[in-house]
C-alpha positions as CSV (number, residue, x, y, z in Angstrom):
1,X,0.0,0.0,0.0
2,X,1.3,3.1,-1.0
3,X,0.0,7.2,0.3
4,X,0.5,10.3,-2.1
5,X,-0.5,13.4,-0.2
6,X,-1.6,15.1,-3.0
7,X,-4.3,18.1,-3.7
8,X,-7.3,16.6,-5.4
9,X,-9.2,19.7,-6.7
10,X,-8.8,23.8,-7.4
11,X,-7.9,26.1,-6.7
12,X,-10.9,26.5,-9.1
13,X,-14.4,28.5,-8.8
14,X,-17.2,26.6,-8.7
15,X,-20.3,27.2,-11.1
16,X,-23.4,26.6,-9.9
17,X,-24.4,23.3,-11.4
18,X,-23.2,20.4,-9.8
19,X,-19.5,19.3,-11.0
20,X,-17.7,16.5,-10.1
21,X,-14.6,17.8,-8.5
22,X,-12.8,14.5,-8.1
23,X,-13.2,10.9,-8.7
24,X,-11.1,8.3,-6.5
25,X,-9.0,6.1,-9.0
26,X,-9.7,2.3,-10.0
27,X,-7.2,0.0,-7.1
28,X,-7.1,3.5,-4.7
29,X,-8.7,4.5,-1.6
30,X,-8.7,8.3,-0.9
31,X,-9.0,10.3,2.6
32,X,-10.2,14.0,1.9
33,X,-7.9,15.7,4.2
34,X,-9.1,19.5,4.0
35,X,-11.6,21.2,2.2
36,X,-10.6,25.3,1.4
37,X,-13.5,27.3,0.3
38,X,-13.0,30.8,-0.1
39,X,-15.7,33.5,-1.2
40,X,-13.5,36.4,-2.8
41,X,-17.2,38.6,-3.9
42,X,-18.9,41.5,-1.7
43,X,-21.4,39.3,-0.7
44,X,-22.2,36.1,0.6
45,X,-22.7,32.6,-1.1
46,X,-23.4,29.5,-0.6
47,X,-22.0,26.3,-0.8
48,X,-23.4,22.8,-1.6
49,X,-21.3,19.7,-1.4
50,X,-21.7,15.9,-1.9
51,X,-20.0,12.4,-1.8
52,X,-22.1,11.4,-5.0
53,X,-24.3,12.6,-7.2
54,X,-25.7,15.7,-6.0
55,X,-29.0,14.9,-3.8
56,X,-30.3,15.5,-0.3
57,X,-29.5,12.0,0.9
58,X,-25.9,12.7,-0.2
59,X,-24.7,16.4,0.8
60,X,-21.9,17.1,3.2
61,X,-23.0,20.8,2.7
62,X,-26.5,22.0,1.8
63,X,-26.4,25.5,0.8
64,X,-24.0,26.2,3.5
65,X,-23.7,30.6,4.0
66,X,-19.7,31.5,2.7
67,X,-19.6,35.2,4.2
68,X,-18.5,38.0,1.8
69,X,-14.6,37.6,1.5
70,X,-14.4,34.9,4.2
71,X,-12.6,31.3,3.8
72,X,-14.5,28.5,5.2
73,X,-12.1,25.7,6.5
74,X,-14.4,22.7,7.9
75,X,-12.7,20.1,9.9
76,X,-12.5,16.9,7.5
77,X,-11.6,13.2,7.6
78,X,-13.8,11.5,4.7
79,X,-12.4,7.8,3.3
80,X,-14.2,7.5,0.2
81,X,-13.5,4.6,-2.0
82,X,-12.8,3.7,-5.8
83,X,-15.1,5.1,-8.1
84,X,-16.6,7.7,-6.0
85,X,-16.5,11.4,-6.6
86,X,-17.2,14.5,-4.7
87,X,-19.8,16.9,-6.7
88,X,-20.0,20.3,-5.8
89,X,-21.7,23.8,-6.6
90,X,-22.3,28.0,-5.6
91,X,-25.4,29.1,-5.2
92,X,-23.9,32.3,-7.4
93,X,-21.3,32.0,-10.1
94,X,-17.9,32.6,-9.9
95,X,-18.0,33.5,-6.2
96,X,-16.4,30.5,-4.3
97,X,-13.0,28.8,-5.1
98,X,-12.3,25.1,-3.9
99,X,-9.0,24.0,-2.7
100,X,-9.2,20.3,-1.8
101,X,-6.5,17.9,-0.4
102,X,-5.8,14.4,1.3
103,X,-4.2,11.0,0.2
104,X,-4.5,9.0,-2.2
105,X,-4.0,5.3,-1.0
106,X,-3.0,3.1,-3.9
107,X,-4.1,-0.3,-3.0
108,X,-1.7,-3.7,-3.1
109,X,1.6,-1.9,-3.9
């Protein structure tokens, strides 16, 4: 088994359509480590989040309020597993900008 402590996603604003941000390699395992979300706009936005395709059974975040010029640094541990992805999405366009990092944990080697 090997770990890569990598950044997974961004720094890149969100739209506000649900995008998958990152998908989890065949043969890898991958902990989500920290999750940056900064609103650079006058005023406040909101985030919505998911492990999965974007629904209300699946949200981390659920039109979560990102003050006006704030970074919003939740604490994180989430394993997720091959194939999975995280979706996310701004409730206005252009105003947030995701930074996401862990490890990527590259099963049998």
């Amino acid at each position: 088994m090997s770990r890569i402590p990598k950044r997974l996603a961004g720094p890149l604003q969100l739209t506000t359509t649900a995008t998958t941000q990152y998908t989890v390699p065949s043969t890898t395992k991958t902990v989500i480590r920290q999750i940056h979300i900064f609103n650079a706009t006058t005023a406040t936005a909101t985030l919505t989040m998911s492990i999965g395709a974007d629904a209300a059974g699946t949200r981390i975040f659920d039109a979560y309020s990102v003050p006006a010029g704030t970074a919003f640094d939740p604490p994180c541990y989430y394993v997720l597993e091959a194939a999975e992805f995280i979706q996310a999405k701004a409730g206005t366009a252009s105003a947030l900008v995701l930074t996401m990092t862990g490890d990527e944990i590259i099963l049998g080697l």
